[in-house]
N, CA, C and O atoms as a GROMACS GRO file, in nm:
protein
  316
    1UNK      N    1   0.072   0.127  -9.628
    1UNK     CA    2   0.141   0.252  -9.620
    1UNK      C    3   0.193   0.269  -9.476
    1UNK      O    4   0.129   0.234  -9.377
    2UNK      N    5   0.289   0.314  -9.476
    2UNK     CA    6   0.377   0.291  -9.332
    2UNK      C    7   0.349   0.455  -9.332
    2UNK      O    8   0.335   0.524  -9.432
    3UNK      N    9   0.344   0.511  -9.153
    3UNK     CA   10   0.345   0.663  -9.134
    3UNK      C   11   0.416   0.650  -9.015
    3UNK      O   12   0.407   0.563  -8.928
    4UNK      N   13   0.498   0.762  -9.023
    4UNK     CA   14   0.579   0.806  -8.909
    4UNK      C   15   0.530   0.891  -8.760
    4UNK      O   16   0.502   1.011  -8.762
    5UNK      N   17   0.526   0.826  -8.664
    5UNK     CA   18   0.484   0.938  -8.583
    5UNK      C   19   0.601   0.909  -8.435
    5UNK      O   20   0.673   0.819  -8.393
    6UNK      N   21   0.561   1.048  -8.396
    6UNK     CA   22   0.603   1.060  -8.231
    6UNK      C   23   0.545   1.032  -8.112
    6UNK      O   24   0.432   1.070  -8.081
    7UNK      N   25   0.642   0.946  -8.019
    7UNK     CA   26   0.617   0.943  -7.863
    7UNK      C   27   0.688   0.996  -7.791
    7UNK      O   28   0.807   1.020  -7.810
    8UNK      N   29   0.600   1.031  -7.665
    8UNK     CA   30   0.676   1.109  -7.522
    8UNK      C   31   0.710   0.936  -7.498
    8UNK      O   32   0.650   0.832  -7.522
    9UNK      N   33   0.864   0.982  -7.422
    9UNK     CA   34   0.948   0.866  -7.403
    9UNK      C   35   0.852   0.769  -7.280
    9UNK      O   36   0.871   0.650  -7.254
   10UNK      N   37   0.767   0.844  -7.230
   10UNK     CA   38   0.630   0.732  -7.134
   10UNK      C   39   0.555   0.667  -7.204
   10UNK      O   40   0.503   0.562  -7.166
   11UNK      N   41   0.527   0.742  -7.368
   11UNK     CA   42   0.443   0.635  -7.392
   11UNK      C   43   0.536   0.502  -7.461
   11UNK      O   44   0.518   0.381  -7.447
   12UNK      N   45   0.617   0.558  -7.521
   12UNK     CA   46   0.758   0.430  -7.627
   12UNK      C   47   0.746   0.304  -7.506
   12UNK      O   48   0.707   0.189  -7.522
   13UNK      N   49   0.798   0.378  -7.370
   13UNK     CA   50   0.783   0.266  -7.224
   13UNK      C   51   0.688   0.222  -7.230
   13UNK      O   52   0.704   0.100  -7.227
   14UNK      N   53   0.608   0.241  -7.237
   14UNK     CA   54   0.418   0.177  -7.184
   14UNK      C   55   0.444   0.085  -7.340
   14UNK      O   56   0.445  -0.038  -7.346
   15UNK      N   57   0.458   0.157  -7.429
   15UNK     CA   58   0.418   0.037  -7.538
   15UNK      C   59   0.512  -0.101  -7.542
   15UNK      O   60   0.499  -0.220  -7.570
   16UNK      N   61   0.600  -0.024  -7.504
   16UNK     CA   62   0.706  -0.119  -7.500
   16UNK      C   63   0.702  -0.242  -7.412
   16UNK      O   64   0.733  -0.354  -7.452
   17UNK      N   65   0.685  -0.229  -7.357
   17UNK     CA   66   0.658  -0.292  -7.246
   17UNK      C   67   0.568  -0.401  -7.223
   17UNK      O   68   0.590  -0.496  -7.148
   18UNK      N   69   0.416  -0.372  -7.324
   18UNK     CA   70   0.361  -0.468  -7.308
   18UNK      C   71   0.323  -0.508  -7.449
   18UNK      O   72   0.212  -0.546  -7.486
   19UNK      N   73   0.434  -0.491  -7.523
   19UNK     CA   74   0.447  -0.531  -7.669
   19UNK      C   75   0.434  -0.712  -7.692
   19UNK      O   76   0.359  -0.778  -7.765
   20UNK      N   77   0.537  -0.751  -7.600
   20UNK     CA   78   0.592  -0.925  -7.581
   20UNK      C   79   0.628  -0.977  -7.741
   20UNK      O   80   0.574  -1.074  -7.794
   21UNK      N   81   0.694  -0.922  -7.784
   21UNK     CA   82   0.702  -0.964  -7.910
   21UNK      C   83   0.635  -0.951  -8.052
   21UNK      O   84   0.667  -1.017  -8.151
   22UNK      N   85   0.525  -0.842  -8.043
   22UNK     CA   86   0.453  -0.796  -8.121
   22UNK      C   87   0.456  -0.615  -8.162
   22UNK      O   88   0.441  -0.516  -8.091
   23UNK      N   89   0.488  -0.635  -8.335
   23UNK     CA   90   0.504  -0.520  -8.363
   23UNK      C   91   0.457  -0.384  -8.248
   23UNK      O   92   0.407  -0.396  -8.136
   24UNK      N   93   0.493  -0.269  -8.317
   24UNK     CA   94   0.436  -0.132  -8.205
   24UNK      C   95   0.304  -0.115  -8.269
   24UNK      O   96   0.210  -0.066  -8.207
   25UNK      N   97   0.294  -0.167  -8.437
   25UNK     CA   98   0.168  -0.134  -8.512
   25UNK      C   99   0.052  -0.221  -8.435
   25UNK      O  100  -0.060  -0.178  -8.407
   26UNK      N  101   0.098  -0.343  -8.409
   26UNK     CA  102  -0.005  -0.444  -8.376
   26UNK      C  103  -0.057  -0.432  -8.208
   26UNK      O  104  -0.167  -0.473  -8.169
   27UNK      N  105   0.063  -0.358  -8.107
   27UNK     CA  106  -0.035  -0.320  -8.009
   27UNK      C  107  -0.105  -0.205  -7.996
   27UNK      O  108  -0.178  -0.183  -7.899
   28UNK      N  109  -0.086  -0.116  -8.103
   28UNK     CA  110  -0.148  -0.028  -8.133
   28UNK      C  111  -0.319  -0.022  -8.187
   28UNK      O  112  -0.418   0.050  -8.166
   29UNK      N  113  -0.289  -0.126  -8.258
   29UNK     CA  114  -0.398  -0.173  -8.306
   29UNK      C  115  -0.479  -0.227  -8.181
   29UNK      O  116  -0.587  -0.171  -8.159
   30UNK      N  117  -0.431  -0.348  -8.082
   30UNK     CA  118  -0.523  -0.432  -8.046
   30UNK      C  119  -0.592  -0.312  -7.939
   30UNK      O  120  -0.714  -0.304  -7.927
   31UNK      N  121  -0.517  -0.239  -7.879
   31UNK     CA  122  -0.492  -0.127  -7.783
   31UNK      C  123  -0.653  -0.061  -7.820
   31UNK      O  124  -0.754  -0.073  -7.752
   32UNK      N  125  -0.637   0.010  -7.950
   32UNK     CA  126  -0.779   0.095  -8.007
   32UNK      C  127  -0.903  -0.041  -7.989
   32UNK      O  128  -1.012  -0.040  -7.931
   33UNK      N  129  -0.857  -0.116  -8.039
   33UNK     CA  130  -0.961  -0.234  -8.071
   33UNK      C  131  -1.015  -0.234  -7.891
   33UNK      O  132  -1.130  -0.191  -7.881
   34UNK      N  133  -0.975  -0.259  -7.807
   34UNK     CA  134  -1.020  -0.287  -7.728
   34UNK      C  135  -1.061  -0.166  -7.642
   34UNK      O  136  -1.093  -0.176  -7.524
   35UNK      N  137  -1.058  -0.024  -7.725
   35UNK     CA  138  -1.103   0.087  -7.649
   35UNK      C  139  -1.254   0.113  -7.713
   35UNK      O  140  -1.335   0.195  -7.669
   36UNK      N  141  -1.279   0.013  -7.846
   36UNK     CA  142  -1.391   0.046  -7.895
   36UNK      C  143  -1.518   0.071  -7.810
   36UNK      O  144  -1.573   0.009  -7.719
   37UNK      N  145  -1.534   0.152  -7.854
   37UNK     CA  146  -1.708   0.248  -7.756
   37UNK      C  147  -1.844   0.177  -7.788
   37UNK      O  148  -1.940   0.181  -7.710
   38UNK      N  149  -1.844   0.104  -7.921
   38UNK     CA  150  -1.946   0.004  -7.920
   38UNK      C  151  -1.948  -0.086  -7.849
   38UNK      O  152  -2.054  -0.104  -7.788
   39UNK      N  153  -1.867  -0.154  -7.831
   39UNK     CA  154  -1.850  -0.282  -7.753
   39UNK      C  155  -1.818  -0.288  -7.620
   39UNK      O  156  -1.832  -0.392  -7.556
   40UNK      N  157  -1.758  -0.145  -7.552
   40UNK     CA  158  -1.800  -0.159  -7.439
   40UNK      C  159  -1.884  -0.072  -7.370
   40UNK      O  160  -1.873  -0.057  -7.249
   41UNK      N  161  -1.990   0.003  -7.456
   41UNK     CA  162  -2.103   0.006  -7.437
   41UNK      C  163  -2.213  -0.087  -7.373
   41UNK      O  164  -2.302  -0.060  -7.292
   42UNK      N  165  -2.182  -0.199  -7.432
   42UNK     CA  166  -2.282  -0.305  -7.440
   42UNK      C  167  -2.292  -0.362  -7.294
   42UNK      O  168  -2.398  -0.388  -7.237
   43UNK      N  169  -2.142  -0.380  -7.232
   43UNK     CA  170  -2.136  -0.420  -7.102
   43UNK      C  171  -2.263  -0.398  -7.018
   43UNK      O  172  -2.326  -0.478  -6.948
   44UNK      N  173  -2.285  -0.247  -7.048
   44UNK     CA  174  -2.373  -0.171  -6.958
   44UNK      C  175  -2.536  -0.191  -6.972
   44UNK      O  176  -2.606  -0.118  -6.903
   45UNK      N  177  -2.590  -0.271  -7.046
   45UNK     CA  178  -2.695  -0.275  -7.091
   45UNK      C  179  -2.781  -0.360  -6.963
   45UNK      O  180  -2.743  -0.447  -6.886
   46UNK      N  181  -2.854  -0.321  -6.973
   46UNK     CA  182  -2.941  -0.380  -6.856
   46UNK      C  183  -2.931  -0.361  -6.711
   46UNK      O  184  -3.008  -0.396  -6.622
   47UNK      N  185  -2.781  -0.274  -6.703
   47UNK     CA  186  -2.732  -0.294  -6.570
   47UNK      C  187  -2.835  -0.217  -6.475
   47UNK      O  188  -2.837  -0.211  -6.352
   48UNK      N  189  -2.914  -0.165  -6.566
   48UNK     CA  190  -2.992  -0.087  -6.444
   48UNK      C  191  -3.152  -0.113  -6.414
   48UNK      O  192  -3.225  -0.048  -6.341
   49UNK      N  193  -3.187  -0.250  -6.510
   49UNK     CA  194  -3.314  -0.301  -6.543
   49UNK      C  195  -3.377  -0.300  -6.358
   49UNK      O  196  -3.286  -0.281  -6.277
   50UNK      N  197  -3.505  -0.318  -6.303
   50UNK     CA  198  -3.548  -0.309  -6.212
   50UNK      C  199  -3.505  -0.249  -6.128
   50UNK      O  200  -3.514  -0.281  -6.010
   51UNK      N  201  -3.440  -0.134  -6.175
   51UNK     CA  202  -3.425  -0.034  -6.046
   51UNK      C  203  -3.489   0.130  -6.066
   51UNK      O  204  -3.439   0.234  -6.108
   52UNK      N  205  -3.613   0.096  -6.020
   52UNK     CA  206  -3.704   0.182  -6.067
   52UNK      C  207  -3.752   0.345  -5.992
   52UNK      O  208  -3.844   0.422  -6.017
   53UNK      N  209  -3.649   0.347  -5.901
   53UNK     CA  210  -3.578   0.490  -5.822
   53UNK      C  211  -3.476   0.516  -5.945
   53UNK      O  212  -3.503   0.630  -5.984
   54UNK      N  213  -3.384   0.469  -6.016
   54UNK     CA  214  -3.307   0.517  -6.092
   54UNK      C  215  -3.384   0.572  -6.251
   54UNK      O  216  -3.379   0.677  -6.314
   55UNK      N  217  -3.445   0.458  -6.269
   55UNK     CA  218  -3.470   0.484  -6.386
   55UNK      C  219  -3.607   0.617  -6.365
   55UNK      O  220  -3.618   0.699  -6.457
   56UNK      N  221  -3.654   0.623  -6.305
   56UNK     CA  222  -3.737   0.744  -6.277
   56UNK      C  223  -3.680   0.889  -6.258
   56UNK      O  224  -3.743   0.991  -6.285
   57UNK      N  225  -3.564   0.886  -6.212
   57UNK     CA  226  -3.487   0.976  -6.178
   57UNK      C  227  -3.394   1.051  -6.296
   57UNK      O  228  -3.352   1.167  -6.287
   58UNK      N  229  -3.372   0.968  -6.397
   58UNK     CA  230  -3.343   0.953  -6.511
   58UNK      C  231  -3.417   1.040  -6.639
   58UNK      O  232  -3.394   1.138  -6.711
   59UNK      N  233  -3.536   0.924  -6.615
   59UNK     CA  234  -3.674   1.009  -6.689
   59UNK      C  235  -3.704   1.148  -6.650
   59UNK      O  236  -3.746   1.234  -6.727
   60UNK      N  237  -3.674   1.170  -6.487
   60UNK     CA  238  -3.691   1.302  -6.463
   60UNK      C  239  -3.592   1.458  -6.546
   60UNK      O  240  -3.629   1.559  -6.604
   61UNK      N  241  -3.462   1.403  -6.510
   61UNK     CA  242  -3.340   1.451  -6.567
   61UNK      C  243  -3.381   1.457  -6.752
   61UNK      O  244  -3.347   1.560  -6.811
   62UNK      N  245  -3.424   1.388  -6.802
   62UNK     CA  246  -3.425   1.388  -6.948
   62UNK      C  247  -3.527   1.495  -6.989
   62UNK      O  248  -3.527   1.560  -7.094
   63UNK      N  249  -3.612   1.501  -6.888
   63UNK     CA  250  -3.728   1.534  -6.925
   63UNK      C  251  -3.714   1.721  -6.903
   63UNK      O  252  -3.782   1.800  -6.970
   64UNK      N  253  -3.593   1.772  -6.776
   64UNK     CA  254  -3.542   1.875  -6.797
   64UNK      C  255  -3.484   1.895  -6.882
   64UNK      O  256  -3.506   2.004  -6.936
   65UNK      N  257  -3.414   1.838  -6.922
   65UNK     CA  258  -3.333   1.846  -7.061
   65UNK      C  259  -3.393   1.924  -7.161
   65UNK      O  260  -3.342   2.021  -7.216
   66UNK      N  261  -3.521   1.870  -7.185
   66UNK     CA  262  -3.592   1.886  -7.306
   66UNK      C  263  -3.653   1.964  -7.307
   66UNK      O  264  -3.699   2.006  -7.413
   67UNK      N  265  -3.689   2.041  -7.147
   67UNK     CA  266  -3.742   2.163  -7.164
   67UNK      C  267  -3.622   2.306  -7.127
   67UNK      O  268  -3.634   2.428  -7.122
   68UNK      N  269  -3.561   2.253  -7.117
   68UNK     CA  270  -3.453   2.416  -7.078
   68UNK      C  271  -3.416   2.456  -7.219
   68UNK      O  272  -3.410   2.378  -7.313
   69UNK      N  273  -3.388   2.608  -7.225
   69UNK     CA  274  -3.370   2.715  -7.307
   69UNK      C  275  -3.272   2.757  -7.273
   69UNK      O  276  -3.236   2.749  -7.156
   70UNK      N  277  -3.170   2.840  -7.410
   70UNK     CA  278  -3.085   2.886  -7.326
   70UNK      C  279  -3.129   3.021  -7.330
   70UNK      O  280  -3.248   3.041  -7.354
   71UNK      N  281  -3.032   3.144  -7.304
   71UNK     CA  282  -3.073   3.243  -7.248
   71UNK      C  283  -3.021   3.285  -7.404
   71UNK      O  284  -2.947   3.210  -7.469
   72UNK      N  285  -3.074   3.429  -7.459
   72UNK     CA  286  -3.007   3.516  -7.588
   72UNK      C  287  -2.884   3.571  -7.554
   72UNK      O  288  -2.881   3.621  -7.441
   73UNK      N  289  -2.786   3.577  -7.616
   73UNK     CA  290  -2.694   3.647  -7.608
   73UNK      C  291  -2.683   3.784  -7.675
   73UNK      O  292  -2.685   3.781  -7.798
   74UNK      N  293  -2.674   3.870  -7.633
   74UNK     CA  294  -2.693   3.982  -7.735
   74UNK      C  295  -2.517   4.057  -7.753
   74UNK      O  296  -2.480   4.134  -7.664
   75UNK      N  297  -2.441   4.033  -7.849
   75UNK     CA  298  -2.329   4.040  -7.897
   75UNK      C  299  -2.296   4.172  -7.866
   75UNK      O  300  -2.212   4.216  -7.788
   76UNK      N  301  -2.382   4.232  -7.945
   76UNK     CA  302  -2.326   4.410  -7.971
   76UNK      C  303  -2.275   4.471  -7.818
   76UNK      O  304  -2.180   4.550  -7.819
   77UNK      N  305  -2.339   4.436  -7.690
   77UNK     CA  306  -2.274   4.479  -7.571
   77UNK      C  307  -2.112   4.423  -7.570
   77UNK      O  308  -2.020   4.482  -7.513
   78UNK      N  309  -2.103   4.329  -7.626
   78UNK     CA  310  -1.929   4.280  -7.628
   78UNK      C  311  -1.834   4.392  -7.715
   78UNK      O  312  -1.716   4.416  -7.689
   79UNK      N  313  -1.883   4.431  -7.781
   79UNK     CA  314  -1.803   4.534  -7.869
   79UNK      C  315  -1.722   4.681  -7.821
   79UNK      O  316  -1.664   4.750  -7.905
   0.00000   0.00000   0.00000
């Protein structure tokens, strides 16, 4: 199924540009493909193994996390 859409004339340039002979669908495609969040997630894995000022600091931060509350809002004063 083919769909129609619009570009600001910067992006038609940008695609265009580094198309080289390949549909607008197909750098479109490789474009998302290579923005995937799984995979460059992964890069990051370990990057912080033995650094044990960070990772403590971390644990600290999480560990606020888990205890903060938020405050009540009480609506009816907005009215």
């Amino acid at each position: 199924m083919v769909k129609v859409i619009s570009l600001s004339n910067e992006a038609y340039e940008k695609l265009s540009g580094i198309k080289n002979g390949k549909s607008f669908s197909e750098v479109v495609v490789e474009l998302v493909d290579k923005g995937d969040r799984k995979k460059d997630i992964m890069k990051f894995a370990g990057v912080f193994a033995g650094d044990k000022e960070w990772t403590d600091t971390m644990e600290d931060v999480i560990k606020d996390r888990e205890n903060f509350k938020l405050r009540g809002v009480n609506f009816d004063v907005l009215h």
